[in-house]
C-alpha positions in Angstrom: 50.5 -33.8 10.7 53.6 -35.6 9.5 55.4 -35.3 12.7 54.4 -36.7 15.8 53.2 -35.1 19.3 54.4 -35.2 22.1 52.3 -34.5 25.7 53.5 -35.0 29.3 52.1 -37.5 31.7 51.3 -35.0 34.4 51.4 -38.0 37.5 54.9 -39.7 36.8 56.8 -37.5 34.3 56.7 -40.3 31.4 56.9 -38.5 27.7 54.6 -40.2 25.4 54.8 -40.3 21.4 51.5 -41.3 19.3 51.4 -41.8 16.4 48.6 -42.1 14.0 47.3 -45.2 11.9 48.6 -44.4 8.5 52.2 -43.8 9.8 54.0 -46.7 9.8 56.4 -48.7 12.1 57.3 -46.8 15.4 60.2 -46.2 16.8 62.5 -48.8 17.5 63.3 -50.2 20.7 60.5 -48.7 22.7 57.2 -50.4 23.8 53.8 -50.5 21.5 50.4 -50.3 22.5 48.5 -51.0 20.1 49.1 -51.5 16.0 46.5 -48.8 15.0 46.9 -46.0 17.1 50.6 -46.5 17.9 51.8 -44.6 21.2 55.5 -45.3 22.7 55.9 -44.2 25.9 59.4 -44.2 27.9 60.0 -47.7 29.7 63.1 -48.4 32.3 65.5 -48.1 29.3 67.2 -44.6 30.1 67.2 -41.0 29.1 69.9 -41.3 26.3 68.3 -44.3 24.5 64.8 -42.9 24.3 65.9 -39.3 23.4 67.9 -40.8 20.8 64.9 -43.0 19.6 62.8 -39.9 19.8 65.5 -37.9 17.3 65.1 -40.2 15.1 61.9 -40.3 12.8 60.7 -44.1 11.9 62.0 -44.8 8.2 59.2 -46.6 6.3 60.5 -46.5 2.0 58.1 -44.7 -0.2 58.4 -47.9 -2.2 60.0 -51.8 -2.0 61.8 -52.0 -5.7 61.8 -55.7 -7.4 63.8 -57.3 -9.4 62.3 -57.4 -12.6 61.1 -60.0 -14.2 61.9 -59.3 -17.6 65.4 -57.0 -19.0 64.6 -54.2 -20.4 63.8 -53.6 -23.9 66.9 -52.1 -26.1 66.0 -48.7 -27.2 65.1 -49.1 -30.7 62.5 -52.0 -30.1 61.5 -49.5 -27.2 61.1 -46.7 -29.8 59.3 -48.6 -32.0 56.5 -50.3 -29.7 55.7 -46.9 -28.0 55.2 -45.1 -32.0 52.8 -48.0 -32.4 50.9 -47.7 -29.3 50.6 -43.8 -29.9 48.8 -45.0 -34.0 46.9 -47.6 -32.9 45.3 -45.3 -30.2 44.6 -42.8 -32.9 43.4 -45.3 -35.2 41.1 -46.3 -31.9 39.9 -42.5 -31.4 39.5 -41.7 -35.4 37.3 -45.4 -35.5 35.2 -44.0 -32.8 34.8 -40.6 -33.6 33.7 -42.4 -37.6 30.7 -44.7 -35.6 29.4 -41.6 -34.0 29.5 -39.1 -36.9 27.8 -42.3 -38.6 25.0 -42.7 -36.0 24.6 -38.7 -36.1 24.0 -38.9 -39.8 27.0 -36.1 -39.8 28.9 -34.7 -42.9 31.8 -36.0 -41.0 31.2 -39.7 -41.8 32.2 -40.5 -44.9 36.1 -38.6 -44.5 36.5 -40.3 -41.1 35.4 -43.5 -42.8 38.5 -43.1 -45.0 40.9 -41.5 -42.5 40.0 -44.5 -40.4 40.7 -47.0 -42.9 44.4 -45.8 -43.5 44.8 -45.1 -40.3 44.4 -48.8 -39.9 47.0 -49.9 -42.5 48.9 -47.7 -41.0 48.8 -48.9 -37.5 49.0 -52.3 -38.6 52.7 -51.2 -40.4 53.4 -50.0 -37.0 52.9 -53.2 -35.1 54.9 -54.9 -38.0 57.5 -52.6 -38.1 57.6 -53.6 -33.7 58.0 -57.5 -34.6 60.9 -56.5 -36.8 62.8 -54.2 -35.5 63.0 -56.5 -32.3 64.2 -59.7 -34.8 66.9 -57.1 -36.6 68.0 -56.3 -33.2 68.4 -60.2 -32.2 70.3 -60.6 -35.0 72.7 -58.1 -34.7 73.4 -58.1 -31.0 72.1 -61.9 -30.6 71.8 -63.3 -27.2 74.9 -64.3 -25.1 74.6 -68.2 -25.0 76.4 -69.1 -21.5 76.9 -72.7 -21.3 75.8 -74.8 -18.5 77.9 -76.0 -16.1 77.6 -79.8 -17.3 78.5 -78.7 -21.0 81.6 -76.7 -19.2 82.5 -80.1 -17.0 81.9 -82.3 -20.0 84.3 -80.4 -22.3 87.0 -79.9 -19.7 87.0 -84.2 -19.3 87.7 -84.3 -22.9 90.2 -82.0 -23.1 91.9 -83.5 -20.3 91.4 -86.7 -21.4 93.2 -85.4 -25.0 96.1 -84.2 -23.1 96.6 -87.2 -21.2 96.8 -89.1 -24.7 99.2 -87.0 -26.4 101.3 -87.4 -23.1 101.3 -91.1 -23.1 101.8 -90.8 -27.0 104.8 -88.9 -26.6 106.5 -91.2 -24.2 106.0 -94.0 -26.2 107.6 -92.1 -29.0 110.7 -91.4 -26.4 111.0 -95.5 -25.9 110.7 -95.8 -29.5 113.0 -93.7 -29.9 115.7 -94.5 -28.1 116.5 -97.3 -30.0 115.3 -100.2 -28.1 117.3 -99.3 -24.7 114.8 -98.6 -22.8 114.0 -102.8 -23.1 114.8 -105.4 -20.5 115.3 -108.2 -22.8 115.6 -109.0 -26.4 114.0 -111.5 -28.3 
């Protein structure tokens, strides 16, 4: 079903493609009937054109990808967040499973019961140990400050203003030094 048919007009010769609804954008270039039940037949365009139309099967993507929105997590935070998920839905199950041997009035109860209960301090290390390991990684491989383009601009207009001082500084140590010849008059 994934390809498409192809049928003869029997009074003028025309070749016709359909196409169901579920398949996509047609072919290019040729003319549409109808959005649902898409049929391209063969217009004034030429042989070569609508053959090569017809070789070529409509590309729809599986999938659009998107930017994400967030980077990823670095591997260790990523490590740690998916141990915790995996305890704290065992905690969940071993919580459950402790209710209903309780309502049951089973055997079963009381050694859930305490499973349950370390289970929870131990799922609540794991979400610690999440918070942590994601402020150790900060730490050590800290974000990359970029500075804005007004911080850049600002410090560039001191430094040239800086430069320009110790230019006019050193020409007025030239004058000075020179002995006073560099003077028109003296008083």
């Amino acid at each position: 079903m994934g390809t498409a048919e192809r049928r003869e007009a029997p009074d003028d010769g025309n070749v016709a493609v359909r196409q169901g609804p579920d398949r996509g954008e047609v072919v290019r270039g040729a003319r549409v009937k109808s959005a649902a039940y898409a049929e391209v037949t063969r217009s004034d365009q030429g042989d070569e054109s609508y053959e090569e139309a017809l070789a070529q099967p409509p590309y729809r993507p599986l999938w659009i990808e998107e930017p994400a929105r967030r980077r990823r997590m670095p591997d260790p935070v990523r490590t740690a967040a998916v141990r915790a998920v995996l305890i704290i839905a065992v905690t969940l199950i071993q919580a459950m499973v402790a209710f209903l041997c309780t309502l049951a009035g089973s055997w079963l109860a009381f050694p859930m019961v305490l499973s349950g209960v370390a289970s929870t301090v131990v799922a609540t290390w794991a979400a610690l140990d999440v918070w942590v390991t994601r402020q150790v990684w900060n730490q050590r491989h800290g974000v990359v400050s970029t500075p804005a383009s007004t911080a850049r601009a600002l410090r560039r207009e001191r430094r040239r203003a800086r430069r320009q001082a110790r230019t006019a500084e050193r020409t007025q140590e030239r004058i000075r030094g020179r002995g006073g010849a560099g003077q028109l008059s003296h008083p």
